[in-house]
Structure formats: structure tokens, C-alpha cells
N, CA and C atoms as a LAMMPS dump frame, in Angstrom:
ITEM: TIMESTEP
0
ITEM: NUMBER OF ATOMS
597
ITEM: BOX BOUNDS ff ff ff
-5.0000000000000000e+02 5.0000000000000000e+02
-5.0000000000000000e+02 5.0000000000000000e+02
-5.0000000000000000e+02 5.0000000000000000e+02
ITEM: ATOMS id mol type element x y z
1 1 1 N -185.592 -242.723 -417.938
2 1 2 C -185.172 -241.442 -418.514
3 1 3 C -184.482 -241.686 -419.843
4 2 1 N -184.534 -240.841 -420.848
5 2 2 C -184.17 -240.993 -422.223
6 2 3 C -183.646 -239.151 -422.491
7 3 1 N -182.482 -239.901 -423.196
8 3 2 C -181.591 -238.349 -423.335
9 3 3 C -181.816 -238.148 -425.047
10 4 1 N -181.934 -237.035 -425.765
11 4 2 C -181.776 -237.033 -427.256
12 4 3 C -180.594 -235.84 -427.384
13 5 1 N -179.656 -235.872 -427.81
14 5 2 C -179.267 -234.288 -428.198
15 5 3 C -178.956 -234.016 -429.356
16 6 1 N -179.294 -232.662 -429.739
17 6 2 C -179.23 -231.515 -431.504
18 6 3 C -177.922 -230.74 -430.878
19 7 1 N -177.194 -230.369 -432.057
20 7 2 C -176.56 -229.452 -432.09
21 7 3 C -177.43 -228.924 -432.629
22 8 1 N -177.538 -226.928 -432.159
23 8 2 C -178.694 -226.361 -433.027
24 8 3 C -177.681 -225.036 -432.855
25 9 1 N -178.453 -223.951 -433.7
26 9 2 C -178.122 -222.722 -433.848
27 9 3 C -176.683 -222.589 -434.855
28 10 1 N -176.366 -221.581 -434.543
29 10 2 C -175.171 -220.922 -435.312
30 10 3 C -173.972 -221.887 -435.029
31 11 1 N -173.324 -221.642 -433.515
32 11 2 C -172.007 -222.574 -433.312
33 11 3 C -172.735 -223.688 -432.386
34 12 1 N -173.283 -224.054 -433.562
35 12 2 C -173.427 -225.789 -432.859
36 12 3 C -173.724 -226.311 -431.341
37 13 1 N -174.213 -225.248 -430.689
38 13 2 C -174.656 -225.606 -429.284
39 13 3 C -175.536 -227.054 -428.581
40 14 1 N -174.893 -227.776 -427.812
41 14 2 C -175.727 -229.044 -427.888
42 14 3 C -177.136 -228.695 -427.258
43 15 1 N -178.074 -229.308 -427.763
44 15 2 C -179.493 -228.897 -426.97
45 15 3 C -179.507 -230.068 -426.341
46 16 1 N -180.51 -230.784 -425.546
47 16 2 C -180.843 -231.73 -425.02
48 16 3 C -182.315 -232.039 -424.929
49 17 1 N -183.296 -233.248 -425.104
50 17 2 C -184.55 -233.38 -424.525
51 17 3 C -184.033 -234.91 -423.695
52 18 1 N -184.758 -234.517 -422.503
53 18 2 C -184.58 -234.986 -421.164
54 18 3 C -185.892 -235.742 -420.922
55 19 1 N -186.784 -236.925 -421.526
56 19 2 C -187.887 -237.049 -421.643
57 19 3 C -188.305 -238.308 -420.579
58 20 1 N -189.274 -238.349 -419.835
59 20 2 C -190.281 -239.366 -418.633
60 20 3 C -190.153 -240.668 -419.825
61 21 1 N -190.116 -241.467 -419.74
62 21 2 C -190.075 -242.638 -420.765
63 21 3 C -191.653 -243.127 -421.162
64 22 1 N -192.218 -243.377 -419.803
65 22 2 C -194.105 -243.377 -419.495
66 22 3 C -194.536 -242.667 -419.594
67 23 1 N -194.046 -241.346 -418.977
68 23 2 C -195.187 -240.336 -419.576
69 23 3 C -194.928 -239.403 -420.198
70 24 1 N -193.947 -239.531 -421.354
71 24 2 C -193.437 -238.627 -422.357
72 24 3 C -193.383 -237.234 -422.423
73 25 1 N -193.656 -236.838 -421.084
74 25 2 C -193.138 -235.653 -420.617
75 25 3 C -191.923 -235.11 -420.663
76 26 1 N -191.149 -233.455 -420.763
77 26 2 C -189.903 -233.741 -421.153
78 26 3 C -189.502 -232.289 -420.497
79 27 1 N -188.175 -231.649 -421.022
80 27 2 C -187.216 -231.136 -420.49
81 27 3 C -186.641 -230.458 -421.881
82 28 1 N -186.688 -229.452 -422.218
83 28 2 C -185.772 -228.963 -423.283
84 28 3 C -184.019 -228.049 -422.552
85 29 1 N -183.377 -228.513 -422.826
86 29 2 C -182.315 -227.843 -422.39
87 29 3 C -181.425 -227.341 -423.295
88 30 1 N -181.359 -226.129 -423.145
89 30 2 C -180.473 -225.152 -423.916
90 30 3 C -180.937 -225.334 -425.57
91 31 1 N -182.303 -224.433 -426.187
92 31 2 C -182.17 -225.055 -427.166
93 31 3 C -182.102 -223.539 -428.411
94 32 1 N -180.654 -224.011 -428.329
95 32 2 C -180.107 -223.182 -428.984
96 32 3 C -180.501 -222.389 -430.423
97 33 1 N -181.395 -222.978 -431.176
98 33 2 C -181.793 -222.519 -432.417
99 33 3 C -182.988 -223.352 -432.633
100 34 1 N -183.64 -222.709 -434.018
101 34 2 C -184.403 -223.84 -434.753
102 34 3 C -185.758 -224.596 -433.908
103 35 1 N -186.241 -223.309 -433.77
104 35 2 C -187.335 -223.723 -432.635
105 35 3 C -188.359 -224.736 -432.692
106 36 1 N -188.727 -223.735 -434.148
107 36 2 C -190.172 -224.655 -434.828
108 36 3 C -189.897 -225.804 -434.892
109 37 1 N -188.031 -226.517 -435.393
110 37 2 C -188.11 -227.78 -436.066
111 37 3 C -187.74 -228.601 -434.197
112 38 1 N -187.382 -228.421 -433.385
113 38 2 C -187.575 -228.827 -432.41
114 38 3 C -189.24 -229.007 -431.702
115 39 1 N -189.54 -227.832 -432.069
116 39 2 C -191.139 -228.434 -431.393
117 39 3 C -191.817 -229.262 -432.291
118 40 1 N -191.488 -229.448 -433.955
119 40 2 C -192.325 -230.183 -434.821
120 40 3 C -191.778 -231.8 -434.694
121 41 1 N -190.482 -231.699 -434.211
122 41 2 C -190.168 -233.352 -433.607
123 41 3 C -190.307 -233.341 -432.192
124 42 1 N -190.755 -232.544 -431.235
125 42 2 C -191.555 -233.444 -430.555
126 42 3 C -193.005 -233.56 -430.451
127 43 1 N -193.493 -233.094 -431.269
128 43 2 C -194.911 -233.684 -431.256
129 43 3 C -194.546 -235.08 -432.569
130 44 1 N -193.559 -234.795 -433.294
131 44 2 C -193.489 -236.52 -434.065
132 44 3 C -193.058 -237.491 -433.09
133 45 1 N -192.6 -237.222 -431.551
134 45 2 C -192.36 -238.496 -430.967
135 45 3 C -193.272 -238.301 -429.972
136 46 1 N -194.239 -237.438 -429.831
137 46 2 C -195.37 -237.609 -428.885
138 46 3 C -194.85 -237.34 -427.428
139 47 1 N -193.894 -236.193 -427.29
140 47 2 C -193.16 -235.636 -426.024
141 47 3 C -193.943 -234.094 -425.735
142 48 1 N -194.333 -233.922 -424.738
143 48 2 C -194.657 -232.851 -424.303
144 48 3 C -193.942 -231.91 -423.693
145 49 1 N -193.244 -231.104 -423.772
146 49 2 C -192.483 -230.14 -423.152
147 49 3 C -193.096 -229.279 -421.852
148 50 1 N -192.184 -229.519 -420.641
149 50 2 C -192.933 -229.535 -419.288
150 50 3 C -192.396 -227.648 -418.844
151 51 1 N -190.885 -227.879 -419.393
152 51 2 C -189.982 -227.208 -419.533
153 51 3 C -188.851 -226.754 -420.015
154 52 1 N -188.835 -225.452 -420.515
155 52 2 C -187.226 -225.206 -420.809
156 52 3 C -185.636 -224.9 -419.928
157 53 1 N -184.932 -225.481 -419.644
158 53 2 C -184.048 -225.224 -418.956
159 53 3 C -182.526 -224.479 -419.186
160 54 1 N -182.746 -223.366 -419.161
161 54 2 C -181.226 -223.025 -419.47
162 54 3 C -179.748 -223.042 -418.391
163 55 1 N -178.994 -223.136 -419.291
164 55 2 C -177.562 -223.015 -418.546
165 55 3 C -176.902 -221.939 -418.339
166 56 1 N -177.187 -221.091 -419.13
167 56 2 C -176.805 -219.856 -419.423
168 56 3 C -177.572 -219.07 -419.999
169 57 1 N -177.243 -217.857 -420.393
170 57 2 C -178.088 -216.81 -421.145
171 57 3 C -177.481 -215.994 -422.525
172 58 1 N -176.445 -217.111 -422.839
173 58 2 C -175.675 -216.634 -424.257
174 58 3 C -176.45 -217.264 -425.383
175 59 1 N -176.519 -216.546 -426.647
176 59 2 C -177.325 -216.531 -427.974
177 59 3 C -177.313 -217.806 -428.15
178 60 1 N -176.543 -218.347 -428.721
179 60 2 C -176.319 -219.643 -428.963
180 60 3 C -177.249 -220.623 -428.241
181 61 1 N -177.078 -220.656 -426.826
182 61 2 C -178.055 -221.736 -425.972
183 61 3 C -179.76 -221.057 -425.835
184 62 1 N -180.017 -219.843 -426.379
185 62 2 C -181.126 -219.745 -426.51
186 62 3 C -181.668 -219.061 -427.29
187 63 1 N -181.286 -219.496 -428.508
188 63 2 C -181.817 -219.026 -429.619
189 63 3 C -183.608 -219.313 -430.405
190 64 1 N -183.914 -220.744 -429.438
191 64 2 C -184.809 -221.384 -429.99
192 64 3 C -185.92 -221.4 -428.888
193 65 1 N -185.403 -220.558 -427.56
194 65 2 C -186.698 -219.914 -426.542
195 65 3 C -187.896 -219.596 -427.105
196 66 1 N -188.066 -218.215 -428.352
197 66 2 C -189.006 -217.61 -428.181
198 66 3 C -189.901 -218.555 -428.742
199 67 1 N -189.642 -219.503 -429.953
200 67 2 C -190.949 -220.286 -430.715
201 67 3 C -190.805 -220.898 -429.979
202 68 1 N -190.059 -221.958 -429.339
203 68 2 C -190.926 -223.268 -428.387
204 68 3 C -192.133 -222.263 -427.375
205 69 1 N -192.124 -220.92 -426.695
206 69 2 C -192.77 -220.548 -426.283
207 69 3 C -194.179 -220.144 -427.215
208 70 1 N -194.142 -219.833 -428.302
209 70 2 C -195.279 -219.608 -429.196
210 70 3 C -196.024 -220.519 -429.112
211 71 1 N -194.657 -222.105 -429.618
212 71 2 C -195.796 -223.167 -430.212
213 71 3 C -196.295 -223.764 -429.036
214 72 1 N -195.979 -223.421 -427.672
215 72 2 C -195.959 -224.041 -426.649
216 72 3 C -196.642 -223.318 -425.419
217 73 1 N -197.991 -222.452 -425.402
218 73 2 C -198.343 -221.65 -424.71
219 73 3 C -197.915 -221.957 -423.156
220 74 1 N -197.055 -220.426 -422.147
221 74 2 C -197.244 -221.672 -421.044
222 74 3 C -196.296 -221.931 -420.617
223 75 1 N -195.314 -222.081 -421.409
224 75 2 C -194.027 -222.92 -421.046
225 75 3 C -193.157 -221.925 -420.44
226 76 1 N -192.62 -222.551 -419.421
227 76 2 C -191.842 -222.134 -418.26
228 76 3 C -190.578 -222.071 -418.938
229 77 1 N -189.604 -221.247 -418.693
230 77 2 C -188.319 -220.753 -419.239
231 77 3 C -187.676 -220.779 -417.999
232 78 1 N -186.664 -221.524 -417.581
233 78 2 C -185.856 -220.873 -416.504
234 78 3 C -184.29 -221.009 -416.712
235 79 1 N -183.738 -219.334 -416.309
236 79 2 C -182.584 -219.023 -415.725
237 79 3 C -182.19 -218.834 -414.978
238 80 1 N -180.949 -219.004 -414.414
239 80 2 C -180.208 -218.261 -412.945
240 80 3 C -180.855 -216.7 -413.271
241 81 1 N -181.166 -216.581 -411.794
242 81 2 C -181.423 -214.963 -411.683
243 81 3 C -180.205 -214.119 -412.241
244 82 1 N -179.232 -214.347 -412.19
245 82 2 C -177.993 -213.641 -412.281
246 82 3 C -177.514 -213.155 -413.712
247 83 1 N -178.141 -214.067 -414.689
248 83 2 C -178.016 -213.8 -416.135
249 83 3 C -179.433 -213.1 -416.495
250 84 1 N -180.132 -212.86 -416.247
251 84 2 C -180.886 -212.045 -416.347
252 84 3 C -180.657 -210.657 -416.407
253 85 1 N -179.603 -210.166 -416.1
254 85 2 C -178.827 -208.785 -416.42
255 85 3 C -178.306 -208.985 -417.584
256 86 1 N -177.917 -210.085 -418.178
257 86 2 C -177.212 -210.183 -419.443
258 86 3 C -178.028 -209.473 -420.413
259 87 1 N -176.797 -208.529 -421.631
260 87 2 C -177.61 -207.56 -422.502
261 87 3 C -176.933 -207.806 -423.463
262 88 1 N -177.359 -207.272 -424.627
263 88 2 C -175.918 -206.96 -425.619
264 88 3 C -176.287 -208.186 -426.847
265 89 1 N -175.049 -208.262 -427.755
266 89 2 C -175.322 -209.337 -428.681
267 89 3 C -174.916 -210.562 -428.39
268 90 1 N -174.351 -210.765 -426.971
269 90 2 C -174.285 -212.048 -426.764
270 90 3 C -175.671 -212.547 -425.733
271 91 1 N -176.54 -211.758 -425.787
272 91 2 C -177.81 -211.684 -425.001
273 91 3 C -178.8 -212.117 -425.778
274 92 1 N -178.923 -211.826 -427.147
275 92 2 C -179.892 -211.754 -428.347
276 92 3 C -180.56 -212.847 -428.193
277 93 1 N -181.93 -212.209 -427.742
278 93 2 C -183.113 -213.636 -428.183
279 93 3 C -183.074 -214.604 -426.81
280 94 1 N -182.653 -213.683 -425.852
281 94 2 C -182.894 -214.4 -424.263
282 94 3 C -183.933 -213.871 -423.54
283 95 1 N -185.324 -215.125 -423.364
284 95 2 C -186.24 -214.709 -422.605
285 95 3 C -186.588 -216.313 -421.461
286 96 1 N -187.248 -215.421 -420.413
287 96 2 C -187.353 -216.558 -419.468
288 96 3 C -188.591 -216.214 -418.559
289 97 1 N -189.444 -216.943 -418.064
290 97 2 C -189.9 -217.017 -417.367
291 97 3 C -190.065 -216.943 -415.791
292 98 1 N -189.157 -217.818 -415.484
293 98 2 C -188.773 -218.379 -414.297
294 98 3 C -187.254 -218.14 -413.934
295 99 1 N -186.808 -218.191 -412.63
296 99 2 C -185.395 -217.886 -411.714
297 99 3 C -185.58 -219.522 -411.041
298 100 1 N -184.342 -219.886 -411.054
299 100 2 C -183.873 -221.054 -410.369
300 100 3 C -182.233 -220.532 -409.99
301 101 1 N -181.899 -221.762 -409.336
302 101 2 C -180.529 -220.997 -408.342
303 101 3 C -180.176 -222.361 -407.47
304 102 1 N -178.827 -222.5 -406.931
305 102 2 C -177.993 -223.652 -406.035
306 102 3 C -179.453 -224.169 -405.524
307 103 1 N -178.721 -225.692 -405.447
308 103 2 C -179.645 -226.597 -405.062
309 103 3 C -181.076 -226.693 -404.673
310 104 1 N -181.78 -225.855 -405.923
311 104 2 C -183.269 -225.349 -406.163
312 104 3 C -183.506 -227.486 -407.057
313 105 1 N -184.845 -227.584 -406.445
314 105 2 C -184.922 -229.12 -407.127
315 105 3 C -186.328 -229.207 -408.394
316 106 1 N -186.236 -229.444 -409.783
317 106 2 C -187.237 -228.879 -410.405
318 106 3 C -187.943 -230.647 -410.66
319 107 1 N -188.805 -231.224 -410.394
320 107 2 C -189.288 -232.515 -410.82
321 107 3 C -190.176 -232.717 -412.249
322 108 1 N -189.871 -233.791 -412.757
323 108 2 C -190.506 -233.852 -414.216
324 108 3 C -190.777 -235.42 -413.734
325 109 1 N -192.283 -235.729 -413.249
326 109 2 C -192.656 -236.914 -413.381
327 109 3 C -191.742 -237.955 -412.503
328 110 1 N -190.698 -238.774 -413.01
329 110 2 C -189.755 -239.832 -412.589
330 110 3 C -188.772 -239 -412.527
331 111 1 N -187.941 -238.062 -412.89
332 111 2 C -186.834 -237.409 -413.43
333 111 3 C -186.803 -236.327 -412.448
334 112 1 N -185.829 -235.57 -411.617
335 112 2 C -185.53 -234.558 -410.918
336 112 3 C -184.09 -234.282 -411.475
337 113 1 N -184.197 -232.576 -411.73
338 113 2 C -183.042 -232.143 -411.793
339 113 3 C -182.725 -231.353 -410.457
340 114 1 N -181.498 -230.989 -410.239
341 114 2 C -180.795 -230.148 -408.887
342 114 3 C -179.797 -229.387 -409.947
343 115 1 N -180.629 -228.29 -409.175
344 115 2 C -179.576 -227.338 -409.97
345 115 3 C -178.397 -226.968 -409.084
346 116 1 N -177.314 -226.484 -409.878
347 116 2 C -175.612 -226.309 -409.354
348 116 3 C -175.081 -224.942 -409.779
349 117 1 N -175.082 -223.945 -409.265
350 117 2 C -174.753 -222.585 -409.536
351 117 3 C -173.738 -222.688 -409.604
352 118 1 N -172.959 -222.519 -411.441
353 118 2 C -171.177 -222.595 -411.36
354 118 3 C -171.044 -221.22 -412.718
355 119 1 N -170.999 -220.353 -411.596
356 119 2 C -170.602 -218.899 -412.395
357 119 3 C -169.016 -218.95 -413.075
358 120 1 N -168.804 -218.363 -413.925
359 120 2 C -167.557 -218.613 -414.292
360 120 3 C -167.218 -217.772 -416.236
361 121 1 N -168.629 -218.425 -417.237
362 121 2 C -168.358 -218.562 -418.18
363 121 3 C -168.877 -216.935 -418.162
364 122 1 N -170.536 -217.502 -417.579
365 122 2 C -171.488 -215.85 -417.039
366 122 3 C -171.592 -216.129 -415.849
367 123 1 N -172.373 -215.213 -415.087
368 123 2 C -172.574 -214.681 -413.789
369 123 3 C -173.834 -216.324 -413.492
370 124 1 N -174.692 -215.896 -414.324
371 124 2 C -175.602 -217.54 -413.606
372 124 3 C -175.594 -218.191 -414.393
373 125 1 N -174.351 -218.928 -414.919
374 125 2 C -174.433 -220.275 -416.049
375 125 3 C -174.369 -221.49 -414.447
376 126 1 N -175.676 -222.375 -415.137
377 126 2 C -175.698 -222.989 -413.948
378 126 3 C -174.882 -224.879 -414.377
379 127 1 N -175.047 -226.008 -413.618
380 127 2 C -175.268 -227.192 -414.43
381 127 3 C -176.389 -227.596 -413.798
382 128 1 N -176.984 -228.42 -414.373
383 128 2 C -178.343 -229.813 -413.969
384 128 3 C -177.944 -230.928 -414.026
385 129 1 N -178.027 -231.412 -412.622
386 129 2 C -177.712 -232.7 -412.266
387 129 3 C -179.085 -233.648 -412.168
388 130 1 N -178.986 -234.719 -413.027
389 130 2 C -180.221 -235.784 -412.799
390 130 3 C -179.913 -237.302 -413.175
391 131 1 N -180.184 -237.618 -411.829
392 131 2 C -179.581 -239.331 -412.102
393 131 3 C -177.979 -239.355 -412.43
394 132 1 N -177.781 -239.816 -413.037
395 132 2 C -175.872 -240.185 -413.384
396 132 3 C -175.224 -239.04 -414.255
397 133 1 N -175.974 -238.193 -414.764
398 133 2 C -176.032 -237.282 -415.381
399 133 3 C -176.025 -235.983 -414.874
400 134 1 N -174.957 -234.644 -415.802
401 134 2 C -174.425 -233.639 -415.575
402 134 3 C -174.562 -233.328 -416.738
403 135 1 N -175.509 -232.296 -416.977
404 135 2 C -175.56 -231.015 -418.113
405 135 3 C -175.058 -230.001 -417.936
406 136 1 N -173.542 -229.669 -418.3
407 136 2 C -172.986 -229.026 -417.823
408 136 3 C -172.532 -227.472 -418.514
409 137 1 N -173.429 -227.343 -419.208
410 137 2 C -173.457 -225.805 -420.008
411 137 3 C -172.377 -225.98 -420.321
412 138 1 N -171.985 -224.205 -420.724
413 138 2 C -170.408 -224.063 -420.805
414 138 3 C -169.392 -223.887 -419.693
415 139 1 N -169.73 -224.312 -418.57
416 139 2 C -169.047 -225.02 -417.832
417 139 3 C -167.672 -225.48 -418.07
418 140 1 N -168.309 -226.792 -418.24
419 140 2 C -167.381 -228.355 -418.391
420 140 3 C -167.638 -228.957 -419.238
421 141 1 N -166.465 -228.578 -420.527
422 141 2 C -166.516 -229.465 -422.058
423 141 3 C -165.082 -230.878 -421.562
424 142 1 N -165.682 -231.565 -422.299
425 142 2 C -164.636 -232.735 -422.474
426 142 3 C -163.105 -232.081 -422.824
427 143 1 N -161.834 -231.965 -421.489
428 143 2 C -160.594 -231.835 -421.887
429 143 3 C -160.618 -230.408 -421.874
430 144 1 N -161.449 -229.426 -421.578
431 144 2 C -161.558 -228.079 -421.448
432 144 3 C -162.811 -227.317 -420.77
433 145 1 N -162.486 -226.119 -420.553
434 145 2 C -163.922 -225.591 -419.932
435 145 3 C -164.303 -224.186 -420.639
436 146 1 N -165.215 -223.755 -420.021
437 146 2 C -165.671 -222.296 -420.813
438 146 3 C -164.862 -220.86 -420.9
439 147 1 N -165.4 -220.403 -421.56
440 147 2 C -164.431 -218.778 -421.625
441 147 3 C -164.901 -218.449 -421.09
442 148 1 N -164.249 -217.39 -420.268
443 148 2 C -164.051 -216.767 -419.129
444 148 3 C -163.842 -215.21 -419.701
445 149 1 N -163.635 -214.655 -420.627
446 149 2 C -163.334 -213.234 -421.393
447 149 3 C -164.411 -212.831 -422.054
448 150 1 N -165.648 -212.918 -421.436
449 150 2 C -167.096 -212.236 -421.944
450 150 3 C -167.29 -211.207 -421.134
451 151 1 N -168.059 -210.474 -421.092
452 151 2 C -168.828 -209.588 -420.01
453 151 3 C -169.392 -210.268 -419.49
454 152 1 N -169.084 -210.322 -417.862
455 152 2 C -169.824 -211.124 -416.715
456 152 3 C -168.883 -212.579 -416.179
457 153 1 N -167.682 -212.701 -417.001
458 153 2 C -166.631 -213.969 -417.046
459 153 3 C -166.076 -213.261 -415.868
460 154 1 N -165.468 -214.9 -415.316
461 154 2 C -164.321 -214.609 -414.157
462 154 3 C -164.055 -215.757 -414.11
463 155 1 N -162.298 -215.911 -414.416
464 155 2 C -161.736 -217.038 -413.842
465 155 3 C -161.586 -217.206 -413.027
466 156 1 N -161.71 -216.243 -412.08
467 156 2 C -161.723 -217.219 -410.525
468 156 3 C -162.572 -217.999 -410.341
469 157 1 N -164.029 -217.414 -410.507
470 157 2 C -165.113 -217.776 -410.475
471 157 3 C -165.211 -219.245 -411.358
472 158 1 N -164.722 -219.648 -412.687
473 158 2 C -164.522 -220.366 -413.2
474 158 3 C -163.852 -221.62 -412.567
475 159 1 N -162.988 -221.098 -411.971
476 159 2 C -162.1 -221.884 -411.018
477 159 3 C -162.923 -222.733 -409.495
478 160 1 N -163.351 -222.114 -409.249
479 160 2 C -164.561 -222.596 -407.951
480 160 3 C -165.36 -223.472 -408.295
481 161 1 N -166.137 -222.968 -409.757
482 161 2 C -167.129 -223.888 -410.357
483 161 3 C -166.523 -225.222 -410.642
484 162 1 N -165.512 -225.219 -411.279
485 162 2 C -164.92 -226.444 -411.607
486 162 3 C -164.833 -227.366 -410.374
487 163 1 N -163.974 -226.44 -409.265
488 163 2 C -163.759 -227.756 -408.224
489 163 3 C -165.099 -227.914 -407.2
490 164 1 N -165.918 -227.33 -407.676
491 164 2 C -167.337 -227.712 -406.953
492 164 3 C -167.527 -228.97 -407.51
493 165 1 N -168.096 -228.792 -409.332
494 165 2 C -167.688 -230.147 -409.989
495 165 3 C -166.917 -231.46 -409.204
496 166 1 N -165.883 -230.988 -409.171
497 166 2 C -164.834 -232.224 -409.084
498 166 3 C -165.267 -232.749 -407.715
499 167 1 N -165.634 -231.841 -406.437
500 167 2 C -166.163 -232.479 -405.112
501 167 3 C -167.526 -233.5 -405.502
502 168 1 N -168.123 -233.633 -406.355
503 168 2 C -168.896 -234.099 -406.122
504 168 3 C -168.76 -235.776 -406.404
505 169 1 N -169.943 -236.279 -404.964
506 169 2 C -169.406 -237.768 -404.99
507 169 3 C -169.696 -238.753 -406.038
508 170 1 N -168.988 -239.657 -406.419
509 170 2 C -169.422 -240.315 -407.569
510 170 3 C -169.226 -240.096 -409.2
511 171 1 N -169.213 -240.945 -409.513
512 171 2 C -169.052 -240.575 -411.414
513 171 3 C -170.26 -240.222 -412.084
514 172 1 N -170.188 -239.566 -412.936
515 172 2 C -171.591 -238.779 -413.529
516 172 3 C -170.98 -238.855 -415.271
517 173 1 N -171.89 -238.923 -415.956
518 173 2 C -171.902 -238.221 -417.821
519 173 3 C -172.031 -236.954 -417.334
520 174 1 N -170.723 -236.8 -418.412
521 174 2 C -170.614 -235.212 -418.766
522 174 3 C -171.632 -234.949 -419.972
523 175 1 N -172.822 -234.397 -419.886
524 175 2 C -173.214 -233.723 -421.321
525 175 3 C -173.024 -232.19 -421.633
526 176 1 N -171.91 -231.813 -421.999
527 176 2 C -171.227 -230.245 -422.581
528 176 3 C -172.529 -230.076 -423.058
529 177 1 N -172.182 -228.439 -423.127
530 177 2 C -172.802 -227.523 -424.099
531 177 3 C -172.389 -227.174 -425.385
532 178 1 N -171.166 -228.152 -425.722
533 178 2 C -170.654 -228.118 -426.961
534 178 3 C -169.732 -229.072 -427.211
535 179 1 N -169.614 -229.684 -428.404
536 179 2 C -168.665 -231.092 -428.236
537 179 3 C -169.4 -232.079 -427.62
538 180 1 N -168.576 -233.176 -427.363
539 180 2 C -168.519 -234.362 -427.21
540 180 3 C -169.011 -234.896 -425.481
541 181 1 N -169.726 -235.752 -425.147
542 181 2 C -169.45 -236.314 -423.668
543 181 3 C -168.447 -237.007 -423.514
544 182 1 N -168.846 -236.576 -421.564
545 182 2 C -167.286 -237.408 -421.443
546 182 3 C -167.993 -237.878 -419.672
547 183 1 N -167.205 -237.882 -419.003
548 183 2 C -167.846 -238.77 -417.682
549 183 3 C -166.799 -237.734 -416.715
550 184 1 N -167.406 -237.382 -415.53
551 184 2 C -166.886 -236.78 -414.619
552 184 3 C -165.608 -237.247 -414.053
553 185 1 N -165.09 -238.248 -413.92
554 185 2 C -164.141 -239.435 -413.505
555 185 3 C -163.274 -239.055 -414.515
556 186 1 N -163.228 -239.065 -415.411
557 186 2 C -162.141 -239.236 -417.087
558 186 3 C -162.036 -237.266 -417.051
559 187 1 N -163.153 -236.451 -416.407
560 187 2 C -162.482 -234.94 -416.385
561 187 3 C -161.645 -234.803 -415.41
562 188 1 N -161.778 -234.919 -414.127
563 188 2 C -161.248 -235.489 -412.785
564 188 3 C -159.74 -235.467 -413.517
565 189 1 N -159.487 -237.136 -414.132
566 189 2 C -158.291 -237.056 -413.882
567 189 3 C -157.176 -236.586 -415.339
568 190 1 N -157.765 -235.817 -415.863
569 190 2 C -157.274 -235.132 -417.183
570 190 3 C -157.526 -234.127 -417.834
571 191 1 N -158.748 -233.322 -416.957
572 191 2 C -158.842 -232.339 -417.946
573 191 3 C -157.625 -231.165 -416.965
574 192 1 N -157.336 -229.961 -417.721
575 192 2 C -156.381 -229.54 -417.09
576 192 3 C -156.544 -228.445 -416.072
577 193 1 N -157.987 -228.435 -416.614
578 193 2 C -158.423 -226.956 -415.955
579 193 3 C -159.6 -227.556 -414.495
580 194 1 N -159.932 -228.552 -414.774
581 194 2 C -160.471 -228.939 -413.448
582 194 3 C -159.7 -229.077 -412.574
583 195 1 N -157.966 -229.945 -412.947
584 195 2 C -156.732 -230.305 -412.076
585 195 3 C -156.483 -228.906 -411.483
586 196 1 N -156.552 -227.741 -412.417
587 196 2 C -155.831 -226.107 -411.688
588 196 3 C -156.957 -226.683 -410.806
589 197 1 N -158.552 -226.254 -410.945
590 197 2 C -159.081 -225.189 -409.988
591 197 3 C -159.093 -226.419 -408.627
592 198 1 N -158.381 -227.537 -408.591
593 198 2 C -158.68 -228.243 -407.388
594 198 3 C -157.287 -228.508 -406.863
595 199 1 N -156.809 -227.21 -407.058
596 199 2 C -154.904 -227.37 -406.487
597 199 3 C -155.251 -226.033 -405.452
């Protein structure tokens, strides 16, 4: 498995390609802007896009849906069912195909993601877990987590998601939806808002 990530769009949203190493099959996640120039580098590295995966359904993480779908007849879009009500201008330019949801398992070749329903930021911002790895939307940023003061936010809800996070066994890469990685272990024991929601 081979990870690449763009900041794309307006506020810098991290995208991700999630690509089969052999069979250059791949995974677009959250790709926030700049469609065309995402699909014109991966046909320069000879990656095929199997799927798009979102975390959420805010502008930013899917700004760059509708052309990968142009240049890409076909291509599967999936969101939590739950953001699919999402409207408005923090909605702009959200389309999907497909519903995924808690421990739904999507396979790409060698690579399986499991999806993790952690409502909080929106109603279905989910994460994707694959291999040692946690794509964790706006979730779980390094030393902080998502806003919670949108239409469809709830800190409680925020609060659950986190210590779902934190139950889980083992150390994982954090890959945010914005900023920097960090490793599940190093959020565990410092970030402040994972420490609330697991008191």
C-alpha cells in the first residue's frame, strides 16, 4: 500500500490516494478541489481510481467529486447515509453515489478499508481504517478535533466519536483532514479532547 497526500481546495483540505502498489489501483479520499489536476496525475503515475471515499460532506472535502466523476465514468462516490441531508453552502458541490456506514468493509485489490461511523463534526463524517492507518476526516486532527458548531454538529456526539477512537486496539497513523499526522498513541496521550471524551 502507498499513501500520497494534496492539500486541495480553498482551506487546504488533505486529500489522500490510497493506491494497490501491483495493481495500481487506488482510492481517492476526500478530494477536496482541483479535480482535473488530480485525475491528470493519476493517469501520469498510471493509478486507476477504483473509488472515491468521503469523510464527510463539507465543501472543502468535496470539492473535486464532480470532475473525477466526468473524467472518470463510473466512479463510485461514497458517503455516510447521514450526510446526505447535508444542504446549504457548506454542502456545495456534494455528490455521491454510494452509502457506506459502521463497520461496512470496502476492498481495493490488497488494501481493505472498515469504515468507523464518528458523527460529531456532521451527522455521517465517518473515519477509514486500513492496515496501520486512520483517515480520520475532521474527526481527529493532531492535538485537536473537529468543530462541532455547524448544522448537524454535536459535541456530545463528538465526544463518543473520539473515545470510540481511543478504544481501539493498537497504534495506528493519524492521517487528518487537515494539518499534520500524528499516530493514535501520541493522540491518546495528549490530545485534550480525546482525554475529555474518555473521562
Amino acid at each position: 500500500m502507498q499513501i500520497w497526500t494534496f492539500q486541495l481546495g480553498p482551506l487546504g483540505a488533505n486529500c489522500y490516494i490510497v493506491a494497490d502498489e501491483e495493481t495500481k489501483a487506488c482510492a481517492v479520499v476526500d478530494p477536496g478541489g482541483h479535480g482535473d489536476k488530480v485525475a491528470q496525475w493519476l493517469r501520469e503515475q498510471g493509478l486507476t481510481p477504483r473509488y472515491v471515499l468521503l469523510t464527510h460532506g463539507h465543501f472543502d472535502h468535496v470539492g473535486g467529486v464532480e470532475k473525477l466523476m466526468r473524467q472518470f465514468p463510473g466512479l463510485p462516490v461514497y458517503l455516510h447515509e447521514a450526510d446526505t441531508h447535508l444542504s446549504g453552502a457548506l454542502a456545495q458541490g456534494l455528490r455521491w453515489t454510494d452509502t457506506y456506514g459502521e463497520g461496512d468493509v470496502l476492498t481495493l485489490d490488497s488494501i481493505q478499508f472498515t469504515v468507523l461511523h464518528t458523527p460529531g463534526h456532521t451527522p455521517g463524517s465517518v473515519c477509514l481504517r486500513t492496515g496501520d492507518v486512520l483517515l480520520t476526516g475532521d474527526t481527529l486532527f493532531a492535538g485537536s478535533c473537529g468543530r462541532t458548531d455547524f448544522p448537524g454538529g454535536s459535541w456530545e456526539e463528538m465526544m463518543a466519536s473520539l473515545e470510540h477512537l481511543a478504544a481501539l486496539e493498537g497504534n495506528f497513523q493519524v492521517l487528518p483532514g487537515h494539518g499534520e499526522p500524528s499516530t493514535l498513541e501520541a493522540e491518546r496521550a495528549s490530545n485534550p479532547y480525546m482525554r475529555e471524551g474518555r473521562t
